[in-house]
TORMIGU-210661 format. One record per residue (C-alpha): residue in one letter; x, y, z. Coordinates in steps of 0.02 Angstrom, whole numbers, plus 50000, padded with zeros to 5 digits. Example, Ala and Ser with C-alpha at 12.3 -4.5 7.8 and 13.67 -1.06 7.14 Angstrom:
site res: A | x: 50615 | y: 49775 | z: 50390
site res: S | x: 50684 | y: 49947 | z: 50357
! end
This chain:
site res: X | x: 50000 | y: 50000 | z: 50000
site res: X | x: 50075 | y: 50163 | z: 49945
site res: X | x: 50116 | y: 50296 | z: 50096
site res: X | x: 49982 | y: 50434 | z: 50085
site res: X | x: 50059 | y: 50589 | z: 50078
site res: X | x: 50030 | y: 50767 | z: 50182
site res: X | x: 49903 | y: 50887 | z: 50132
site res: X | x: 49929 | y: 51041 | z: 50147
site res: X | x: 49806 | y: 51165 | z: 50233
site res: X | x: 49657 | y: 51233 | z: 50151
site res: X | x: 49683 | y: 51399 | z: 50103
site res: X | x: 49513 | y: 51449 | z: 50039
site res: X | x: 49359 | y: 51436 | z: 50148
site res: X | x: 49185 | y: 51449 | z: 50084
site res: X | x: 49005 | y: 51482 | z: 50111
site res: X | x: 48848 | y: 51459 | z: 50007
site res: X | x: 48669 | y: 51486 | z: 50049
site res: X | x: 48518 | y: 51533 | z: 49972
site res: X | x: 48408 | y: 51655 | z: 50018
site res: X | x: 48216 | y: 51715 | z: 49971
site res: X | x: 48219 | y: 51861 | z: 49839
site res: X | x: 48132 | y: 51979 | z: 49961
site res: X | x: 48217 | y: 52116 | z: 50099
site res: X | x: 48195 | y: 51973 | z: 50230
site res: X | x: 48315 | y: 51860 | z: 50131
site res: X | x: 48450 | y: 52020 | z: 50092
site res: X | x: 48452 | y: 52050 | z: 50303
site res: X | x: 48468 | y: 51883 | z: 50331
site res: X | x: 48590 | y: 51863 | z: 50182
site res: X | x: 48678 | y: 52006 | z: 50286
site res: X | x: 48685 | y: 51909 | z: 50452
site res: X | x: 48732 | y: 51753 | z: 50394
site res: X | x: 48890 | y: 51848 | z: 50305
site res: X | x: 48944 | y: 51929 | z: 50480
site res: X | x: 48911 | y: 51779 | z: 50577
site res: X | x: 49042 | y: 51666 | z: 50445
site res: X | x: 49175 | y: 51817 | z: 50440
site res: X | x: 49202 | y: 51805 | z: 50638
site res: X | x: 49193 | y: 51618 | z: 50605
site res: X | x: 49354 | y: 51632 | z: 50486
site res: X | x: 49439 | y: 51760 | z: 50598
site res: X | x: 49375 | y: 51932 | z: 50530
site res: X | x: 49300 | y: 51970 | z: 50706
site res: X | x: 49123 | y: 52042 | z: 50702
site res: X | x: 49141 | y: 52236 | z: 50719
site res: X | x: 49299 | y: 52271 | z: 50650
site res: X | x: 49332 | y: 52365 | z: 50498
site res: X | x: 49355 | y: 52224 | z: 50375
site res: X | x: 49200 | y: 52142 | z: 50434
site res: X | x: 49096 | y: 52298 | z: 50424
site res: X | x: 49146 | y: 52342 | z: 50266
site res: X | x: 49116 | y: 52151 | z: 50171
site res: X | x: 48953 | y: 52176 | z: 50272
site res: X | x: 48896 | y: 52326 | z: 50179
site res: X | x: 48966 | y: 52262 | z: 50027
site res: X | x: 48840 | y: 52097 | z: 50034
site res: X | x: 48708 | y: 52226 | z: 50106
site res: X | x: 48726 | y: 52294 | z: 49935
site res: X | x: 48725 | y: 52154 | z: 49828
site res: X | x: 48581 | y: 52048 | z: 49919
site res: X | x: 48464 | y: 52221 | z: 49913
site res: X | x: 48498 | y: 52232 | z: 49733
site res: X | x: 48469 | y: 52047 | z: 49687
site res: X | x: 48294 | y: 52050 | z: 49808
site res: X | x: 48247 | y: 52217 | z: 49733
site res: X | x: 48312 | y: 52229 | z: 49561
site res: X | x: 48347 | y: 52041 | z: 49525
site res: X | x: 48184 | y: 51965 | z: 49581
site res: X | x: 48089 | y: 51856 | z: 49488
site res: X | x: 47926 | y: 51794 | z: 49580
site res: X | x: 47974 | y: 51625 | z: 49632
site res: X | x: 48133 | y: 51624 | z: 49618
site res: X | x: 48277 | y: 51646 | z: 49757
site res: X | x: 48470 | y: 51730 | z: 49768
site res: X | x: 48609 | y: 51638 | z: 49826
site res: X | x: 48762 | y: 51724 | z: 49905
site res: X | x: 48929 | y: 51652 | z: 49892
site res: X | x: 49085 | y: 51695 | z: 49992
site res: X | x: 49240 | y: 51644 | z: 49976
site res: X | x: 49377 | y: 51681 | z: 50106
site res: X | x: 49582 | y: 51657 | z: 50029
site res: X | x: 49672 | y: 51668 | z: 50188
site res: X | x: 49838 | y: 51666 | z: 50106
site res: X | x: 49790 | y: 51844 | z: 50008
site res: X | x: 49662 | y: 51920 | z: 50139
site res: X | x: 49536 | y: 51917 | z: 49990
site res: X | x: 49350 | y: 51894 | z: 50017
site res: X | x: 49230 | y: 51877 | z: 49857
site res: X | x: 49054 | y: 51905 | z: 49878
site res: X | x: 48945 | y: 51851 | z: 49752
site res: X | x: 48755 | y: 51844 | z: 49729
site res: X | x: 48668 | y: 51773 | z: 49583
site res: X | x: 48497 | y: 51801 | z: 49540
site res: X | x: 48363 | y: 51753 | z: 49382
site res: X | x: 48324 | y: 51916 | z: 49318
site res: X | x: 48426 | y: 51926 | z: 49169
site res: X | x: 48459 | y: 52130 | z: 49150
site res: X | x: 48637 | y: 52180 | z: 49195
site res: X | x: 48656 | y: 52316 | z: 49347
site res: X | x: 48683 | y: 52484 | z: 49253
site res: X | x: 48778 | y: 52612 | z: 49388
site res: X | x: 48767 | y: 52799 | z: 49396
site res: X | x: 48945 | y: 52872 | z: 49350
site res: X | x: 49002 | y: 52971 | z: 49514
site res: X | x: 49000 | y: 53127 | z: 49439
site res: X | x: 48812 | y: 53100 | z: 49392
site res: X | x: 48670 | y: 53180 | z: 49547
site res: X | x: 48573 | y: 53027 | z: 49614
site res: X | x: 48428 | y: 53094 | z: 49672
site res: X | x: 48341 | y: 52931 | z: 49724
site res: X | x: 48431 | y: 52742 | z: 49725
site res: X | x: 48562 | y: 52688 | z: 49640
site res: X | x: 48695 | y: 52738 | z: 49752
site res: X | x: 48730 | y: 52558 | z: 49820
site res: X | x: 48825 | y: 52523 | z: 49665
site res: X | x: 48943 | y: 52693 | z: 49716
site res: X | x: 48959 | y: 52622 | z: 49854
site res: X | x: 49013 | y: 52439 | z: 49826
site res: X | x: 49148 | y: 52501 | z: 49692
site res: X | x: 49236 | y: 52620 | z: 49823
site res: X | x: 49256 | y: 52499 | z: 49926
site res: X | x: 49294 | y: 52347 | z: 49831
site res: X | x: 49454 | y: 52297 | z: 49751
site res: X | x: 49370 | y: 52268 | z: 49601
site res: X | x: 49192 | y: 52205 | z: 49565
site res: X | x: 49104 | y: 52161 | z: 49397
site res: X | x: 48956 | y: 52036 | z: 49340
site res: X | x: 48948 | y: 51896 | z: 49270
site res: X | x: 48852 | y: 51763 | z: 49178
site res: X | x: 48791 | y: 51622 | z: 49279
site res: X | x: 48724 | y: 51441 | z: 49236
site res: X | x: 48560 | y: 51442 | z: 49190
site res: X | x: 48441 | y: 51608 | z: 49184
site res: X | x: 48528 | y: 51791 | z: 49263
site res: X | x: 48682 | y: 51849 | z: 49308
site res: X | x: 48844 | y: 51852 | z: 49469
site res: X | x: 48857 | y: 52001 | z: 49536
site res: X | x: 49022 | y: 51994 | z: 49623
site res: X | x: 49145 | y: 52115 | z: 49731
site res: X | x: 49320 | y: 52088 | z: 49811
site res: X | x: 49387 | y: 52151 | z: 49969
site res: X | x: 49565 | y: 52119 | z: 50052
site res: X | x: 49543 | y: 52108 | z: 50248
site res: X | x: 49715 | y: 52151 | z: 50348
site res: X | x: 49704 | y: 51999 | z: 50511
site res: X | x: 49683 | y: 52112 | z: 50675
site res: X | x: 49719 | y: 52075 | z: 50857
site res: X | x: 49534 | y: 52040 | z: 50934
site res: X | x: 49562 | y: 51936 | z: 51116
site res: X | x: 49722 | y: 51830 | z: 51069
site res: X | x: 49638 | y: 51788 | z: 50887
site res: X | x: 49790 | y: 51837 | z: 50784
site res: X | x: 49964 | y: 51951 | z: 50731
site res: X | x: 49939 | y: 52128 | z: 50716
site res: X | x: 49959 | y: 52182 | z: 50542
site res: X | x: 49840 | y: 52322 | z: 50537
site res: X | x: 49944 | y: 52493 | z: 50633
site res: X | x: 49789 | y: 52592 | z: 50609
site res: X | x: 49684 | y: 52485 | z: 50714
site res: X | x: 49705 | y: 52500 | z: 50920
site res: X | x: 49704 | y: 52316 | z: 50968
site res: X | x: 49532 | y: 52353 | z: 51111
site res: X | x: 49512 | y: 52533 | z: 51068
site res: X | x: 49433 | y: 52649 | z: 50930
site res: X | x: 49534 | y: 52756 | z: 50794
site res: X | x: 49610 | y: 52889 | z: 50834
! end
C-alpha cells in the first residue's frame, strides 16, 4: 500500500446559501455573512468585517429588489483566501438585466447609490454570467488579520488592538 502523503492546509474557505428574493432574505443574507466572517477570523465589528458587510448589504438588496423574479431565490457566495486576505462576495439572481451604475460625477437623486458604494470599497467588482437564467454580481475586498482577544498578529497599525481610531 502506497504511503499517503501530507496535505497541505486549506487555504480557501467557503460559504453558500440561498436566500428568498425579498428584503427578509438580503438581512438575513447580511447576518449570515457577519456571523461566517468572525467564524474565519474577521472578528464581528471590526473594519474588514463591516465593510464586506455593507458590501453583501449591497449586493443581496439589489438581487431582492432589482433581480427578483417571483418565485425564484438569490444565493450568496463567499469565499475567504486566507493566504491573500481576499474575500469575494457574490450573489446570483434570475432576472437577466445587467446592473447599470450611475457614473460618480452624475446627481442621484433617488437609488442607485449602492452600486457607488460597493465600487469604492471593493478591490474590484464586475458581473457575470451564471448557469442557467441571470447573472453574478460579484465584489472583492482584502481584509488586513487584526488583534481581537488573542485571535491573531497585528498587521493592521491603524487599528488599536481594544480601542477605537484615533
Amino acid at each position: 500500500m502506497p504511503a499517503s502523503q501530507a496535505q497541505g492546509a486549506a487555504t480557501v474557505s467557503a460559504f453558500v446559501q440561498g436566500f428568498s428574493a425579498t428584503r427578509r432574505g438580503a438581512r438575513l443574507a447580511r447576518r449570515l455573512a457577519t456571523l461566517q466572517l468572525d467564524l474565519w477570523g474577521v472578528p464581528c465589528g471590526g473594519l474588514d468585517s463591516d465593510v464586506v458587510t455593507l458590501l453583501v448589504a449591497e449586493l443581496a438588496s439589489n438581487a431582492a429588489l432589482h433581480g427578483r423574479v417571483p418565485g425564484r431565490d438569490f444565493e450568496l457566495r463567499l469565499h475567504y483566501d486566507v493566504t491573500t486576505g481576499v474575500v469575494r462576495i457574490e450573489v446570483s439572481d434570475t432576472h437577466p438585466e445587467r446592473p447599470n451604475p450611475p457614473k460618480p460625477e452624475e446627481e442621484v437623486l433617488e437609488g442607485g447609490r449602492g452600486l457607488l458604494l460597493v465600487a469604492a470599497l471593493a478591490l474590484r467588482w464586475g458581473v457575470d454570467d451564471r448557469k442557467g437564467p441571470g447573472k453574478a454580481v460579484w465584489a472583492e475586498y482584502a481584509v488586513q488579520r487584526e488583534v481581537v482577544r488573542g485571535r491573531g498578529p497585528e498587521t493592521r497599525p491603524d487599528r488599536a488592538l481594544n480601542g477605537p481610531l484615533e
